[in-house]
C-alpha positions as protocol buffer text, in pm:
chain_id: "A"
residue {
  index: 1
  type: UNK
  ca { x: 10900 y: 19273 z: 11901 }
}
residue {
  index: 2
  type: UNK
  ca { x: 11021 y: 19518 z: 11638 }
}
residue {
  index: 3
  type: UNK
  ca { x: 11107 y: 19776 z: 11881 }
}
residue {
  index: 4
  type: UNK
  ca { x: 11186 y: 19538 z: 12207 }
}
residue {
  index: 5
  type: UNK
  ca { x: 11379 y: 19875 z: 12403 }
}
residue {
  index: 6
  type: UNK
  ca { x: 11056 y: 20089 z: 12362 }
}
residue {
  index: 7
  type: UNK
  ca { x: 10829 y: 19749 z: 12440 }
}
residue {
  index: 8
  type: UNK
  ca { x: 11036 y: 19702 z: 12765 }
}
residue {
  index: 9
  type: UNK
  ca { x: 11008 y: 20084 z: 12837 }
}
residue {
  index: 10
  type: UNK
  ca { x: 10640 y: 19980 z: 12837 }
}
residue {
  index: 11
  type: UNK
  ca { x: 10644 y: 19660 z: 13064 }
}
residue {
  index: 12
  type: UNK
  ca { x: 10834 y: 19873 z: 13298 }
}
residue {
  index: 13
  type: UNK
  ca { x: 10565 y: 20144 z: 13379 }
}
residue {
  index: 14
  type: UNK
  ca { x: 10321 y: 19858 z: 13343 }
}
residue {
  index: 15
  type: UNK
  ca { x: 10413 y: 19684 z: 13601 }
}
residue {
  index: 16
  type: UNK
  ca { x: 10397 y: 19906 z: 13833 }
}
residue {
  index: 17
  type: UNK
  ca { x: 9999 y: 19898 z: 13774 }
}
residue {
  index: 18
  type: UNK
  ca { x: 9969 y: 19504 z: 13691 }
}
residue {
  index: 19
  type: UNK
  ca { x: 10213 y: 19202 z: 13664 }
}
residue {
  index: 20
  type: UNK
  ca { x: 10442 y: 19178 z: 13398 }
}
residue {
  index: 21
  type: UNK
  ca { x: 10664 y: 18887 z: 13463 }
}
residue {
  index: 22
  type: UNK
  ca { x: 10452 y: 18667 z: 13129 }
}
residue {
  index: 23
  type: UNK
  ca { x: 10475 y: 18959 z: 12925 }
}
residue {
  index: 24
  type: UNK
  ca { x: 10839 y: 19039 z: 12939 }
}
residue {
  index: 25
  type: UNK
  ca { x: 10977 y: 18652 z: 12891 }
}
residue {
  index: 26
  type: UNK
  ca { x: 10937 y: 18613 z: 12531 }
}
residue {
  index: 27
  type: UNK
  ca { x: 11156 y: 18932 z: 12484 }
}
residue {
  index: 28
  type: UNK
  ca { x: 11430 y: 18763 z: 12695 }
}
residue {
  index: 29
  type: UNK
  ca { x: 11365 y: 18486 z: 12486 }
}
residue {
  index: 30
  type: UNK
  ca { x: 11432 y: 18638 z: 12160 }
}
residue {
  index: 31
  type: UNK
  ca { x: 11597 y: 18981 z: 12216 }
}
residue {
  index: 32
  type: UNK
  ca { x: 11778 y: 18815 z: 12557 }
}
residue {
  index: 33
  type: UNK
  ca { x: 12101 y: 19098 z: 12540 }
}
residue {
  index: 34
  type: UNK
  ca { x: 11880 y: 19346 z: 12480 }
}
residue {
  index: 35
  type: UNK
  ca { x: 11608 y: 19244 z: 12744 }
}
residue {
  index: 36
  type: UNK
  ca { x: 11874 y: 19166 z: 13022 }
}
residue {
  index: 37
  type: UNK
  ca { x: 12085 y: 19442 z: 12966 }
}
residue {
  index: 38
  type: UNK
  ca { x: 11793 y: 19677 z: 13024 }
}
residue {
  index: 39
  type: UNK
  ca { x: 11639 y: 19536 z: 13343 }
}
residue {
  index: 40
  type: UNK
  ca { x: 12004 y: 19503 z: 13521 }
}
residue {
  index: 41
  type: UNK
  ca { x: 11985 y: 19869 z: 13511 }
}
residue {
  index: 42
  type: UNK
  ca { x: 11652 y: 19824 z: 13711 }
}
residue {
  index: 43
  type: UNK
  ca { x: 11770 y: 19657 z: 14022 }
}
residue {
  index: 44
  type: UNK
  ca { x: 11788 y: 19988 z: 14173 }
}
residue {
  index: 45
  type: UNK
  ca { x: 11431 y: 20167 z: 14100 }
}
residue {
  index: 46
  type: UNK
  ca { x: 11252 y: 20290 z: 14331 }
}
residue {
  index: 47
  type: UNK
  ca { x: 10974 y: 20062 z: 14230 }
}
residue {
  index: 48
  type: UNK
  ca { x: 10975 y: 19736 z: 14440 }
}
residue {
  index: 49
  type: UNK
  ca { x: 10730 y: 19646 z: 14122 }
}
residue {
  index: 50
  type: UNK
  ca { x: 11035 y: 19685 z: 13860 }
}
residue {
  index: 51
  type: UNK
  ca { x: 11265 y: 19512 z: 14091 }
}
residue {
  index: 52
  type: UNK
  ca { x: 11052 y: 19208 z: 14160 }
}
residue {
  index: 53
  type: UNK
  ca { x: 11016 y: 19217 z: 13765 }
}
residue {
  index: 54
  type: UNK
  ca { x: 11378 y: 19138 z: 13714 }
}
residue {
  index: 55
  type: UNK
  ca { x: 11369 y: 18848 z: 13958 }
}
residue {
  index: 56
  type: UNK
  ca { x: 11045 y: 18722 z: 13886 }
}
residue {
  index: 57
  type: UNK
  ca { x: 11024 y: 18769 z: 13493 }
}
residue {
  index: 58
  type: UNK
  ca { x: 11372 y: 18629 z: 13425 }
}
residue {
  index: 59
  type: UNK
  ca { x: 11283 y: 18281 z: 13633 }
}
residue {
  index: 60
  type: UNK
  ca { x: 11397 y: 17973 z: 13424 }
}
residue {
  index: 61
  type: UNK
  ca { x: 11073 y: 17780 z: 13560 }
}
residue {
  index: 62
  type: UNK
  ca { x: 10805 y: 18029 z: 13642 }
}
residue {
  index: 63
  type: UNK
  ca { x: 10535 y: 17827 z: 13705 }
}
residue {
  index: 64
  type: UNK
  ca { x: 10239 y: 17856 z: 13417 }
}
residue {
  index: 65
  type: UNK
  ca { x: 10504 y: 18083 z: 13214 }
}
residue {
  index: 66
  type: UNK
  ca { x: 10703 y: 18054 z: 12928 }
}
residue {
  index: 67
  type: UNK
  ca { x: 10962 y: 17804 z: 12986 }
}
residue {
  index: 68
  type: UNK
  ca { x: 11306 y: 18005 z: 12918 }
}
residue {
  index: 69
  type: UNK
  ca { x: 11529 y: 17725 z: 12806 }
}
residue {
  index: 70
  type: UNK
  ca { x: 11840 y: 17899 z: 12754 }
}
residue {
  index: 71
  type: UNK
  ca { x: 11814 y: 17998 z: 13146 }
}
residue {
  index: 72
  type: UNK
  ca { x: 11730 y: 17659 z: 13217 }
}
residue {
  index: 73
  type: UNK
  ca { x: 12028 y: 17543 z: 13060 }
}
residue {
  index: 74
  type: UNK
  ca { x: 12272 y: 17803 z: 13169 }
}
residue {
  index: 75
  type: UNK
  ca { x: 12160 y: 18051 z: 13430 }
}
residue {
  index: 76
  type: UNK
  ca { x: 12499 y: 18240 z: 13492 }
}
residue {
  index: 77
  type: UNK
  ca { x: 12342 y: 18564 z: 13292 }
}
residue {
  index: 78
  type: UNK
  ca { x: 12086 y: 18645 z: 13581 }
}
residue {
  index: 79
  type: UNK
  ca { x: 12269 y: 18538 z: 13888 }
}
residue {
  index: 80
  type: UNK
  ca { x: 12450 y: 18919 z: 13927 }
}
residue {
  index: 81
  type: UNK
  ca { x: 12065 y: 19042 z: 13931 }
}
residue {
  index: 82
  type: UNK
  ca { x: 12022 y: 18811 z: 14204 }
}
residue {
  index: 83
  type: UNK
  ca { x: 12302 y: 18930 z: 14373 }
}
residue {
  index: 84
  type: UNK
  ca { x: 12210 y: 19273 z: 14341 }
}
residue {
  index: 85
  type: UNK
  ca { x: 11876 y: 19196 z: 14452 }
}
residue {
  index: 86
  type: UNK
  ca { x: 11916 y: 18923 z: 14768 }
}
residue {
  index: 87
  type: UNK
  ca { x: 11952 y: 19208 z: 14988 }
}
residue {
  index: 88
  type: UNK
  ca { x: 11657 y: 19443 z: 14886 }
}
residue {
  index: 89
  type: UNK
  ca { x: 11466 y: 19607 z: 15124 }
}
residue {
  index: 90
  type: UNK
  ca { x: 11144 y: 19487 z: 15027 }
}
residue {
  index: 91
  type: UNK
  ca { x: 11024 y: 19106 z: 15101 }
}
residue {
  index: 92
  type: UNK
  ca { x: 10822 y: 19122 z: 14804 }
}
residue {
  index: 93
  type: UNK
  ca { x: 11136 y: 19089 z: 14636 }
}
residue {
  index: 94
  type: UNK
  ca { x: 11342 y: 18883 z: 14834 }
}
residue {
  index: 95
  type: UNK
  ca { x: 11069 y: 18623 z: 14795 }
}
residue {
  index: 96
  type: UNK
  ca { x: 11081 y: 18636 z: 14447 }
}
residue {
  index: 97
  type: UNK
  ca { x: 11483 y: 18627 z: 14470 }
}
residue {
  index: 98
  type: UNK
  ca { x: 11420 y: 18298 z: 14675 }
}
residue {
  index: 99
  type: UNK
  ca { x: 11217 y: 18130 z: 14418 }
}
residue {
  index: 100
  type: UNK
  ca { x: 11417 y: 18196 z: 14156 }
}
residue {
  index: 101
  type: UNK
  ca { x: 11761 y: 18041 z: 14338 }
}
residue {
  index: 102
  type: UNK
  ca { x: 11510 y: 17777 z: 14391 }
}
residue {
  index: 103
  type: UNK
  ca { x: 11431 y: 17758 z: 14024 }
}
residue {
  index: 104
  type: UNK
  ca { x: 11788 y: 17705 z: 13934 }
}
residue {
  index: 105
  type: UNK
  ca { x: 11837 y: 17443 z: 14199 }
}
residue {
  index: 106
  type: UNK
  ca { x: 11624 y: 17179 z: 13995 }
}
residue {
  index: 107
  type: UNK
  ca { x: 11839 y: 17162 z: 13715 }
}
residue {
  index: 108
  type: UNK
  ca { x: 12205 y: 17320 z: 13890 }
}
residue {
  index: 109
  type: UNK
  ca { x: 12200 y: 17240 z: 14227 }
}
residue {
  index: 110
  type: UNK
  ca { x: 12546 y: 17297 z: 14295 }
}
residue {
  index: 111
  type: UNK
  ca { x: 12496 y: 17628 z: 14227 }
}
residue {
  index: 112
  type: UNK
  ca { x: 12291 y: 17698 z: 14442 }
}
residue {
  index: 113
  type: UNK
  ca { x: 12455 y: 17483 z: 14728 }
}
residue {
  index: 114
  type: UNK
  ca { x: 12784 y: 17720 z: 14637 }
}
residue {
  index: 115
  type: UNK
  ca { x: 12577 y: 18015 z: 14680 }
}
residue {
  index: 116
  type: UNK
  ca { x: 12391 y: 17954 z: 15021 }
}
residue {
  index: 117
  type: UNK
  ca { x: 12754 y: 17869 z: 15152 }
}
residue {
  index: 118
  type: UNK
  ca { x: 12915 y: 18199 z: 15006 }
}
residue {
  index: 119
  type: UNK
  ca { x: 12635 y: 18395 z: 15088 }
}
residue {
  index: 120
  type: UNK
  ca { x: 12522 y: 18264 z: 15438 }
}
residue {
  index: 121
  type: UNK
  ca { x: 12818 y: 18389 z: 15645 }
}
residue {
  index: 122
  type: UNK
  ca { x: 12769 y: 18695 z: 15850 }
}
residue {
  index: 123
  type: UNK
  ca { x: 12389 y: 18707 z: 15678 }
}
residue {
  index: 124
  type: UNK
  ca { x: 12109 y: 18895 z: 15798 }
}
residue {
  index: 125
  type: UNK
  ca { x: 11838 y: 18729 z: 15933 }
}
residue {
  index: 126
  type: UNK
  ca { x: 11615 y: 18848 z: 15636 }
}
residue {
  index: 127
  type: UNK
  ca { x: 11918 y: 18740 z: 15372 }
}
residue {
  index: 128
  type: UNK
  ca { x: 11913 y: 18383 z: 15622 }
}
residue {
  index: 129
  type: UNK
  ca { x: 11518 y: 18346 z: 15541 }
}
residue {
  index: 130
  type: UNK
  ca { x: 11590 y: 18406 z: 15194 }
}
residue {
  index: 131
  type: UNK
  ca { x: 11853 y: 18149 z: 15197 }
}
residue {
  index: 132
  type: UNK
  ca { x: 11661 y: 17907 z: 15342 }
}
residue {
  index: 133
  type: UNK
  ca { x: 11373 y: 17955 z: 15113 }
}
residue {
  index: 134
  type: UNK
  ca { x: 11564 y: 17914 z: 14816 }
}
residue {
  index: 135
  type: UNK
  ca { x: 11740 y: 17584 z: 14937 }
}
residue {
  index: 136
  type: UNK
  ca { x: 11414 y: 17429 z: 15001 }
}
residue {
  index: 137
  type: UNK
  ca { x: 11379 y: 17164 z: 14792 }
}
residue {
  index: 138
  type: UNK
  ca { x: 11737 y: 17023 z: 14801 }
}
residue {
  index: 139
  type: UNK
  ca { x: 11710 y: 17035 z: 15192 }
}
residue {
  index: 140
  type: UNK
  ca { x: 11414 y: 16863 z: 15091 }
}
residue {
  index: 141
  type: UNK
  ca { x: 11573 y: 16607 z: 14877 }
}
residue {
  index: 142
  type: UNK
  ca { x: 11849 y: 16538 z: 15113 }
}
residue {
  index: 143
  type: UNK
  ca { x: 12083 y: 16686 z: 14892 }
}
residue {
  index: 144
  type: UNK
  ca { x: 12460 y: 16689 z: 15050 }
}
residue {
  index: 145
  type: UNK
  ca { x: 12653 y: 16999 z: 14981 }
}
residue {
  index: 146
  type: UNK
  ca { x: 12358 y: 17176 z: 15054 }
}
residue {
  index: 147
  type: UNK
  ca { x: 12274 y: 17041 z: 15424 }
}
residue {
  index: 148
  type: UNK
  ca { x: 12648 y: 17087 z: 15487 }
}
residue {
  index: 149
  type: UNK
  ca { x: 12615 y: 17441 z: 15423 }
}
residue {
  index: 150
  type: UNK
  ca { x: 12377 y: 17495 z: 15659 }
}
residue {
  index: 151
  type: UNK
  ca { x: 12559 y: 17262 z: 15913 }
}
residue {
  index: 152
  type: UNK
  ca { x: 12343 y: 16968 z: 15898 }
}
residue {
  index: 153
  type: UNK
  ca { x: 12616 y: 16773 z: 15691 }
}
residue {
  index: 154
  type: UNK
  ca { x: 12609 y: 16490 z: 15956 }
}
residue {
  index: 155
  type: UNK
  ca { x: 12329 y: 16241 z: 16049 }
}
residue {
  index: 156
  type: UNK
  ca { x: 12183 y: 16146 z: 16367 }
}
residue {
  index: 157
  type: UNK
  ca { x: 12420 y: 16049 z: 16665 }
}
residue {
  index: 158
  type: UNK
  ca { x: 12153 y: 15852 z: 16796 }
}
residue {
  index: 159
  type: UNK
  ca { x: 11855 y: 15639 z: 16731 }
}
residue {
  index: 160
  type: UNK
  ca { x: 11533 y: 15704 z: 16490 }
}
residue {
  index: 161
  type: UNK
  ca { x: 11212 y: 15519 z: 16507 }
}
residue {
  index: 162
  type: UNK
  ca { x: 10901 y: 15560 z: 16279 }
}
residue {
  index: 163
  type: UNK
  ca { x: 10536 y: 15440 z: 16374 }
}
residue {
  index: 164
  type: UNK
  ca { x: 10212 y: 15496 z: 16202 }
}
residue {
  index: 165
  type: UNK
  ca { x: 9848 y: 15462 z: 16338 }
}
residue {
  index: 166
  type: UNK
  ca { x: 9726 y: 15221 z: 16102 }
}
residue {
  index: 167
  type: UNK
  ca { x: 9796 y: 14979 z: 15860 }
}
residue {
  index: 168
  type: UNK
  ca { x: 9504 y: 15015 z: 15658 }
}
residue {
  index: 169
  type: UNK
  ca { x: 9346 y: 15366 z: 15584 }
}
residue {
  index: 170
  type: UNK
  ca { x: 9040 y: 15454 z: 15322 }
}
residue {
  index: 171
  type: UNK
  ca { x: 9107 y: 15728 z: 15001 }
}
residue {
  index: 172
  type: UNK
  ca { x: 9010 y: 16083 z: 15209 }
}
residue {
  index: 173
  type: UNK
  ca { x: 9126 y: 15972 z: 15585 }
}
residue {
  index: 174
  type: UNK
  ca { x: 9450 y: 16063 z: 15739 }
}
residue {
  index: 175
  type: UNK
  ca { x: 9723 y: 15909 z: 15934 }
}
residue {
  index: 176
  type: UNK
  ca { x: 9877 y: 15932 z: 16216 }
}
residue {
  index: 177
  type: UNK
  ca { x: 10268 y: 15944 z: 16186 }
}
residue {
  index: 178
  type: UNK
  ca { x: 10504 y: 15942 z: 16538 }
}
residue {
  index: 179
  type: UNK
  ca { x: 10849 y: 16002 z: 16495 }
}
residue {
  index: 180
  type: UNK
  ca { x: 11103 y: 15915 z: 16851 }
}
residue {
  index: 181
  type: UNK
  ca { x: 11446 y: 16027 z: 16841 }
}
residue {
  index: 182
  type: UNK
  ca { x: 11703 y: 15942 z: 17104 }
}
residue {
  index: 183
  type: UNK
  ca { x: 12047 y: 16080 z: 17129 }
}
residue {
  index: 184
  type: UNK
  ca { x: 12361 y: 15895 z: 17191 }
}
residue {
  index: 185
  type: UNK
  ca { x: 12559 y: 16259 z: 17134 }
}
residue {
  index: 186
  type: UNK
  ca { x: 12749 y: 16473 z: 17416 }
}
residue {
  index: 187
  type: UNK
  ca { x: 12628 y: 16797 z: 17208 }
}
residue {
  index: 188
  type: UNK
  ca { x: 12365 y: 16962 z: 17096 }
}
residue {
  index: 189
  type: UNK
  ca { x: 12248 y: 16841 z: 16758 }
}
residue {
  index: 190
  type: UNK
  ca { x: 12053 y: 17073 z: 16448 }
}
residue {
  index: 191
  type: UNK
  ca { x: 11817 y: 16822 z: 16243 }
}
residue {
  index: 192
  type: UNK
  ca { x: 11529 y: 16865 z: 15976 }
}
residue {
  index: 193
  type: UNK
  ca { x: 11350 y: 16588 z: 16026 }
}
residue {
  index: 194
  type: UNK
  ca { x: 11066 y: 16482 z: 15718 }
}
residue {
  index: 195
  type: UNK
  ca { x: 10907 y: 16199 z: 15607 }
}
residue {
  index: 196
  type: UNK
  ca { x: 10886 y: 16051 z: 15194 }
}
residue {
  index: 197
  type: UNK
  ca { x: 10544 y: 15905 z: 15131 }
}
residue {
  index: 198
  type: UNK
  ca { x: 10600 y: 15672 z: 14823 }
}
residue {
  index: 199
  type: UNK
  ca { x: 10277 y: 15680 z: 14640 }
}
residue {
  index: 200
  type: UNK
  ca { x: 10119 y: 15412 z: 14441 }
}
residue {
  index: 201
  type: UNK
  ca { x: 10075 y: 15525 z: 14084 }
}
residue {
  index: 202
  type: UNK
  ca { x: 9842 y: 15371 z: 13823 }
}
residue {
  index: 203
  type: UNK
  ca { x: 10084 y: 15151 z: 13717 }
}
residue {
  index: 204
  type: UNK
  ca { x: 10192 y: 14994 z: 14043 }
}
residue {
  index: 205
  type: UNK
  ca { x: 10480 y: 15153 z: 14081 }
}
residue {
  index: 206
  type: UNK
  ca { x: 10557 y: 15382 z: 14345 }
}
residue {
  index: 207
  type: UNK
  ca { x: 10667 y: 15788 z: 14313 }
}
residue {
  index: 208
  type: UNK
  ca { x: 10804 y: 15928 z: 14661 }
}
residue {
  index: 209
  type: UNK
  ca { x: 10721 y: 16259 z: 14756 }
}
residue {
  index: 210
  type: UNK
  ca { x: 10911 y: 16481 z: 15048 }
}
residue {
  index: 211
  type: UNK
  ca { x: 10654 y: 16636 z: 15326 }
}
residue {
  index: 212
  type: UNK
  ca { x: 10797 y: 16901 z: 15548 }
}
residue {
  index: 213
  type: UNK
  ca { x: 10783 y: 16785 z: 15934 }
}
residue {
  index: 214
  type: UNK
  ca { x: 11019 y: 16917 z: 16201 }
}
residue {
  index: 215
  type: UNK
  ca { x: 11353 y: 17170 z: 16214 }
}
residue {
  index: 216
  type: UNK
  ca { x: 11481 y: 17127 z: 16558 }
}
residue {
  index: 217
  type: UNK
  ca { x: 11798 y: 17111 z: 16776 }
}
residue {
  index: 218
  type: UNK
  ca { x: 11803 y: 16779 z: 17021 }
}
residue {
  index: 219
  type: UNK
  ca { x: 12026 y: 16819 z: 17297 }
}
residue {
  index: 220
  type: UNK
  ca { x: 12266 y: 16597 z: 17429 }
}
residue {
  index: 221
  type: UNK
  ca { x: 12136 y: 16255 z: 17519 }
}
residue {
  index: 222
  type: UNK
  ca { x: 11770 y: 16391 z: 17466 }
}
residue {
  index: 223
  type: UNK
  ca { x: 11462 y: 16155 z: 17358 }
}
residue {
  index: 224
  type: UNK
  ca { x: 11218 y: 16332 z: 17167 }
}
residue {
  index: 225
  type: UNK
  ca { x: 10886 y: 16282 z: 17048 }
}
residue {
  index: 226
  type: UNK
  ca { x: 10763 y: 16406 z: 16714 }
}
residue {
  index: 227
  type: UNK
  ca { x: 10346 y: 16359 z: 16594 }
}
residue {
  index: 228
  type: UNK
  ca { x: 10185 y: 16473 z: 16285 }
}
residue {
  index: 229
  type: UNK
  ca { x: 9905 y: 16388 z: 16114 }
}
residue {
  index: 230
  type: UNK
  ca { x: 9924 y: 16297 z: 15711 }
}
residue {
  index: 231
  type: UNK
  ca { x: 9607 y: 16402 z: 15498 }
}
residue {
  index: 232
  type: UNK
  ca { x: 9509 y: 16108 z: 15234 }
}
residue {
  index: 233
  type: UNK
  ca { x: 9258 y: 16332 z: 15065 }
}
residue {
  index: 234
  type: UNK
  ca { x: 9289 y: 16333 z: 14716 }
}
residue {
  index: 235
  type: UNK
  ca { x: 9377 y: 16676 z: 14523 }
}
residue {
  index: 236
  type: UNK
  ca { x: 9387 y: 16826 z: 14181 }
}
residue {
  index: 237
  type: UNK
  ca { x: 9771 y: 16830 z: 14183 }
}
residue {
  index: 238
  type: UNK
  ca { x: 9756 y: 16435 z: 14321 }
}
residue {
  index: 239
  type: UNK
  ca { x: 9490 y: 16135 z: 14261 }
}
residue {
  index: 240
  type: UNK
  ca { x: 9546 y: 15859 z: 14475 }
}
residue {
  index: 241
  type: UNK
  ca { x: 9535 y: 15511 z: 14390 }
}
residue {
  index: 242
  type: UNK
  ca { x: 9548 y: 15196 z: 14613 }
}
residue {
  index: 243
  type: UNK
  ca { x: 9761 y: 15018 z: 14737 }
}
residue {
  index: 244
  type: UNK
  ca { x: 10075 y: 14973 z: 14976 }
}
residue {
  index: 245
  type: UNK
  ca { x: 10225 y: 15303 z: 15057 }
}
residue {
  index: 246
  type: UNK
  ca { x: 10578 y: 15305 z: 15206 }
}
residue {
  index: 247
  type: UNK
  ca { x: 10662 y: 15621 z: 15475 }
}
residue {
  index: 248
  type: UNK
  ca { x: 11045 y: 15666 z: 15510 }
}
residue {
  index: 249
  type: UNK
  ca { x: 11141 y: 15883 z: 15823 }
}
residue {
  index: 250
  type: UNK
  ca { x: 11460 y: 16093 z: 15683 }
}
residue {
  index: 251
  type: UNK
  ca { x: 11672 y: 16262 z: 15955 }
}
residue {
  index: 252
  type: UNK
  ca { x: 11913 y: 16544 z: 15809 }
}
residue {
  index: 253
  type: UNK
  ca { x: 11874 y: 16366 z: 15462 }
}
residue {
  index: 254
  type: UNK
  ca { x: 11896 y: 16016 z: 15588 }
}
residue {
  index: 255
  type: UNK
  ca { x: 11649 y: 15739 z: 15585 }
}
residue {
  index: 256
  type: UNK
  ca { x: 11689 y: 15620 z: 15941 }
}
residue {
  index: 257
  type: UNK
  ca { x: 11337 y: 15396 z: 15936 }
}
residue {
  index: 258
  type: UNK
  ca { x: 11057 y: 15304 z: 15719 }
}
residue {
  index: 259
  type: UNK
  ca { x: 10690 y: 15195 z: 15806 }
}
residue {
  index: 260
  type: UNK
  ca { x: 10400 y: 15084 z: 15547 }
}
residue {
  index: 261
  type: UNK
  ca { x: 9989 y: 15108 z: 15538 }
}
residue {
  index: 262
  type: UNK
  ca { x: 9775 y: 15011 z: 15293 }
}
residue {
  index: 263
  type: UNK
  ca { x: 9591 y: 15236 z: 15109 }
}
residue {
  index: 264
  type: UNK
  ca { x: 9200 y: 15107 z: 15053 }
}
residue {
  index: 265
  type: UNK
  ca { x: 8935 y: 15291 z: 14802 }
}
């Protein structure tokens, strides 16, 4: 760390050769004027390596890196990289632009519900994808500013039901969920449609978690159907425990219905 400008000279031909984005975060942890001043002047190489570096190095969350708490707290000193770097040519780097807007949005999400509204008019459709990416999880989360940004500030005109194959299903089956929507509108209406599983923890309590399901536009006066099947395998990242599990169907960040199972070992 003695000689952090000759160390980042280093990182930079690197990686170009391997991945550099755990190396390079304890220097913007302790030299952080030194360490961001150098790799703003690297959003232009003509490495896509070095320019994914800048994105991906200087995330506040990167997942099994060093947490960079000063980012966390404040992340206004990286957001002209991310500028600089939204519309790169490579997707290698817009992806990593993506995650790191998505980064941010855990702990500011109005920032990043202020940037997908500045940045998504007239947008490409690869600055658009990027967009969307990085507002993922507040889409997710039903979080306001951000669905009005992308237009889907207002809930169903209409009416949501939510039914589910079972009420009782063993640890490692699936269920079945079925969505119907029915519109009462005279225009066309954008929706993201998911569903919260509230999982039973050890405890008793319950912990909801956001799954994906449908992005559509329902037409005026149109019924639709929506099916998808829910996995109740456990995983590495999840252990299931038993229990009743409450499924909330969430229209445009909305809870419009709720059904329940039981969960059986």
């Amino acid at each position: 760390m003695a000689d952090a400008p000759r160390a980042l000279q280093c990182l930079h031909a690197l990686t170009q050769r391997f991945s550099a984005e755990f190396a390079i975060r304890p220097f913007i942890q302790q030299h952080p004027e030194t360490t961001l001043a150098t790799i703003g002047t690297w959003v232009h190489d003509p490495s896509a390596h070095v320019r994914r570096l800048v994105s991906e190095g200087s995330r506040p969350r990167l997942p099994w890196g060093l947490r960079l708490q000063a980012l966390v707290a404040d992340p206004a000193p990286t957001l002209p990289l991310l500028r600089a770097l939204q519309d790169d040519p490579s997707a290698y780097v817009r992806r990593s632009v993506a995650n790191h807007l998505n980064d941010i949005a855990k702990d500011h999400p109005g920032i990043v519900a202020d940037w997908v509204h500045e940045h998504l008019r007239q947008a490409s459709a690869q600055r658009s994808a990027l967009l969307r990416h990085a507002s993922r999880s507040l889409i997710k989360q039903g979080h306001a500013p951000t669905l009005a940004a992308w237009g889907l500030a207002h809930g169903l005109q209409g009416v949501a039901s939510l039914a589910l194959s079972a009420q009782r299903v063993n640890v490692g089956g699936e269920i079945a969920l079925t969505a119907t929507l029915r519109s009462t509108s005279r225009q066309p209406q954008p929706l993201v449609v998911d569903y919260v599983v509230h999982h039973v923890r050890a405890s008793g309590s319950t912990s909801p978690k956001v799954f994906k399901g449908w992005k559509l536009t329902l037409a005026a006066g149109e019924s639709r159907r929506l099916d998808k099947r829910h996995s109740l395998r456990p995983l590495s990242t999840r252990t299931l425990y038993p229990g009743t599990h409450r499924v909330a169907l969430s229209v445009n960040g909305q809870v419009l219905d709720t059904a329940s199972f039981e969960l059986v070992a």
